[in-house]
Structures are given as C-alpha cells and as structure tokens.
C-alpha positions as CSV (number, residue, x, y, z in Angstrom):
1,X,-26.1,15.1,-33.9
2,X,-24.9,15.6,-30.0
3,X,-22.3,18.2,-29.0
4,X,-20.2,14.9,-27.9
5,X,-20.8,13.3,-31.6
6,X,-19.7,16.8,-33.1
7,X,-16.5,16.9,-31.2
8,X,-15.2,13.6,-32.6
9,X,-16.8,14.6,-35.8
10,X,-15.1,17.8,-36.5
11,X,-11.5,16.7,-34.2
12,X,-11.7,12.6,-35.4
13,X,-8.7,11.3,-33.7
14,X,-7.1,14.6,-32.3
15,X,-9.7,14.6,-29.7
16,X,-8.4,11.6,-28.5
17,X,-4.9,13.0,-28.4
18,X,-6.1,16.1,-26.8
19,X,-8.1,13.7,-24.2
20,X,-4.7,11.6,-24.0
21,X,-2.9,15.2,-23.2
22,X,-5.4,16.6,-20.2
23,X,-5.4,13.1,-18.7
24,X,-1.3,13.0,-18.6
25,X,-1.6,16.6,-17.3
26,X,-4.0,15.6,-14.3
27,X,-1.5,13.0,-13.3
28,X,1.0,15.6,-13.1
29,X,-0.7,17.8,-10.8
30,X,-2.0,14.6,-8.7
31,X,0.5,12.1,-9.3
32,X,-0.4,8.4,-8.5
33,X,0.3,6.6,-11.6
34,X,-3.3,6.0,-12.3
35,X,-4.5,8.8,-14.8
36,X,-1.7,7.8,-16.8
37,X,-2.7,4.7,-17.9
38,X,-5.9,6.1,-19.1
39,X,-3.7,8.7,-20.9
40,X,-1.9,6.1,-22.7
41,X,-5.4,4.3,-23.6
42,X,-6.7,7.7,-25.1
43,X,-3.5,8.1,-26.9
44,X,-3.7,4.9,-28.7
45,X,-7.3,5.4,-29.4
46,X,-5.8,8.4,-30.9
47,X,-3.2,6.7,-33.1
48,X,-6.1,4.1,-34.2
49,X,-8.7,6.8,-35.2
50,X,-5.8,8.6,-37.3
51,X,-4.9,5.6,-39.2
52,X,-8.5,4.1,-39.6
53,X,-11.7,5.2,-39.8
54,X,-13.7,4.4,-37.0
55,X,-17.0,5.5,-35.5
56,X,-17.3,7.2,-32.4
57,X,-18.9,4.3,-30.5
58,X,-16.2,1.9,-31.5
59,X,-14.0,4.7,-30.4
60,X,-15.7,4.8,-27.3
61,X,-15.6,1.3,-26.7
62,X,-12.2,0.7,-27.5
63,X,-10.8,3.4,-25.1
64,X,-13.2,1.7,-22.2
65,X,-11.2,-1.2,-23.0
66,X,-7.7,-0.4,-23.6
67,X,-8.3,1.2,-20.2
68,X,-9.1,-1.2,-18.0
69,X,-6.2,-3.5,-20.0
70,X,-3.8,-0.6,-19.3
71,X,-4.3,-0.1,-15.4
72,X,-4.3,-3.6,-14.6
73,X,-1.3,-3.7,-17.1
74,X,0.0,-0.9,-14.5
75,X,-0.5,-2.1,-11.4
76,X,0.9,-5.4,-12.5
77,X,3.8,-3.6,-13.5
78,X,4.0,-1.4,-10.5
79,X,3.3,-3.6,-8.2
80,X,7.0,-5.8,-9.4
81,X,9.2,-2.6,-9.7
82,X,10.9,-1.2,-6.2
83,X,10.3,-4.0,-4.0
84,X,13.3,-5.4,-2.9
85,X,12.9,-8.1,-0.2
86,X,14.1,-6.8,3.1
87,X,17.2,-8.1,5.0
88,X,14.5,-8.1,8.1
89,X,11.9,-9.8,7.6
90,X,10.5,-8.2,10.7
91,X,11.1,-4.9,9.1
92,X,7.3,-4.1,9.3
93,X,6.3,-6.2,12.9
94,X,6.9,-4.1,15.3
95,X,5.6,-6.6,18.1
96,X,7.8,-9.3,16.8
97,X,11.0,-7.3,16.5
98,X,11.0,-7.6,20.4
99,X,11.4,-10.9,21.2
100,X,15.2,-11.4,22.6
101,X,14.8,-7.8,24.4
102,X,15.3,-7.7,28.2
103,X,13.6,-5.2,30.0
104,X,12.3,-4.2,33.6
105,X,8.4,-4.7,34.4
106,X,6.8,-1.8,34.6
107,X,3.2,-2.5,36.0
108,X,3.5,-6.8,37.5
109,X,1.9,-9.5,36.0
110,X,-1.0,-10.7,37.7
111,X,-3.3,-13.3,36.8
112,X,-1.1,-13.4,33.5
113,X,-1.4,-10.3,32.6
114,X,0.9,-7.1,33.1
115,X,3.2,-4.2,31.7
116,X,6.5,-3.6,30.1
117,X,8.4,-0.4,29.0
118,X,10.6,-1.1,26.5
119,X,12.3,2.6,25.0
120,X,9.3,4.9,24.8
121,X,6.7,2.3,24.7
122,X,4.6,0.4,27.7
123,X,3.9,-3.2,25.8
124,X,1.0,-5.3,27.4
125,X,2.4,-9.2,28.2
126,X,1.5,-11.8,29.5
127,X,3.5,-14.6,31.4
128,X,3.9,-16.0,35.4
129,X,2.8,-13.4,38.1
130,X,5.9,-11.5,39.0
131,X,6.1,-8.0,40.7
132,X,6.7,-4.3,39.4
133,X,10.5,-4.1,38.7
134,X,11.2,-8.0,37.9
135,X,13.7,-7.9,35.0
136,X,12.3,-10.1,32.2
137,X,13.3,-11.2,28.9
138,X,10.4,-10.9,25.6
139,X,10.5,-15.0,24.4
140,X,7.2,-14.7,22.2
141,X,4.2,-12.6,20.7
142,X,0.7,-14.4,21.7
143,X,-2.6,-13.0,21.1
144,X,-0.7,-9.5,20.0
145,X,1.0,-9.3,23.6
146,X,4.5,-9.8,24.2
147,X,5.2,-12.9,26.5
148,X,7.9,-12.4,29.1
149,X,9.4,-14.6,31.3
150,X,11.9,-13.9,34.2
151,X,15.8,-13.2,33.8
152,X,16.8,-11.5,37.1
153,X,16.0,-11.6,40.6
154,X,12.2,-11.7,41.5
155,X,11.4,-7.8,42.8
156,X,14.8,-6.4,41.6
C-alpha cells in the first residue's frame, strides 16, 4: 500500500476535509477566487466519502471532476456578478473619447499625417495638410489615429 493509499486509508473522508481546509487557506493568502472552487470540490468529496464508502480512486476521480464543474461553475458565476453596464460606453476607448475635442496642432499635417496635443498627450492624426498651430476639431478615429479637420484660421 502507497503512503498516498494509507492516508485516505487511515483519514477516509477527513482527508478530504483537511484537503478542502488547506486549499480555502491558500486562497486566503493569494486571493483570486480560483483555489476556492477546488476547496469546495474537496469538501464535497469529503461529505461523499463520510456518507459512503468509496475507494480512493473513485475519490480521486470524483474530486478531478467536481473540480473542473466547480471553476467553470465559478467563472460563470463571476464572470455575471459586478458588471454593471457603463453610462459611457467609451469608458474604456481612450482614442474614441476624443472625437468632438478642439485642439491646436502641435507638429502640421503633411502628406496626411501630423500631431496634436490634447491635455498631456501628443495624439498622431491624420487629415488635410495644415500648419503647426492650425486649430482643429477630432471628427473620427481611423487606423488608431485621430482624424482632424480645421475649425479656426489656417496658421493661427
């Protein structure tokens, strides 16, 4: 008999609960709600071994399983819970939350391309050729550059 088949032997079902136990621990210390569900597997493992007799493979097997059942079970419930649509849809495009914004060019557009500081950023776009300086106005994202087209004088 293995060391592995003594400890089931001589714990039966407890070892499950003790495995269920150390694995709830470990999440603890390194939280990410994925230990847990193997936790929860061990502990019904646990709760099947102390009502039935079953052998260790079957235990074995039936942990593998109730597993795999409980993350995806997990995720799928995780995945549903704290997601709340957003009032902007553009909460997370940081590109597209531009368009409407008037700014000043800061390098000019030649040949289509050229550079715009809005804030703290310098945003590549593209549009006519217009000097440094030319006031322009963000009208669309293309090719993940902000396209510009003149609001104010030419050069001012």
């Amino acid at each position: 008999m293995g060391l592995f088949e003594s400890i089931i032997a001589a714990l039966g079902g407890w070892a499950w609960a003790v495995l269920g136990l150390l694995l709830a621990a470990v999440e603890l210390v390194f939280p990410g709600a994925f230990f847990i569900w193997f936790a929860v597997a061990a502990m019904v493992v646990a709760v099947l071994t102390l009502a039935f007799d079953i052998g260790w493979q079957a235990q074995a097997l039936l942990f593998v399983v109730l597993a795999i059942a409980a993350v995806f079970a997990g995720r799928r419930i995780y995945g549903h819970l704290g997601r709340t649509p957003s009032a902007d849809g553009l909460l997370n495009d940081r590109t597209a939350r531009q368009i409407g914004r008037i700014g000043r060019l800061e390098e000019g557009i030649s040949s289509g391309l050229g550079r715009l500081r809005l804030d703290d950023t310098i945003w590549r776009v593209t549009g006519p050729d217009l000097p440094a300086g030319t006031q322009v106005k963000v009208v669309a994202v293309r090719d993940g550059r902000l396209a510009v087209e003149a609001v104010g004088e030419v050069g001012g």
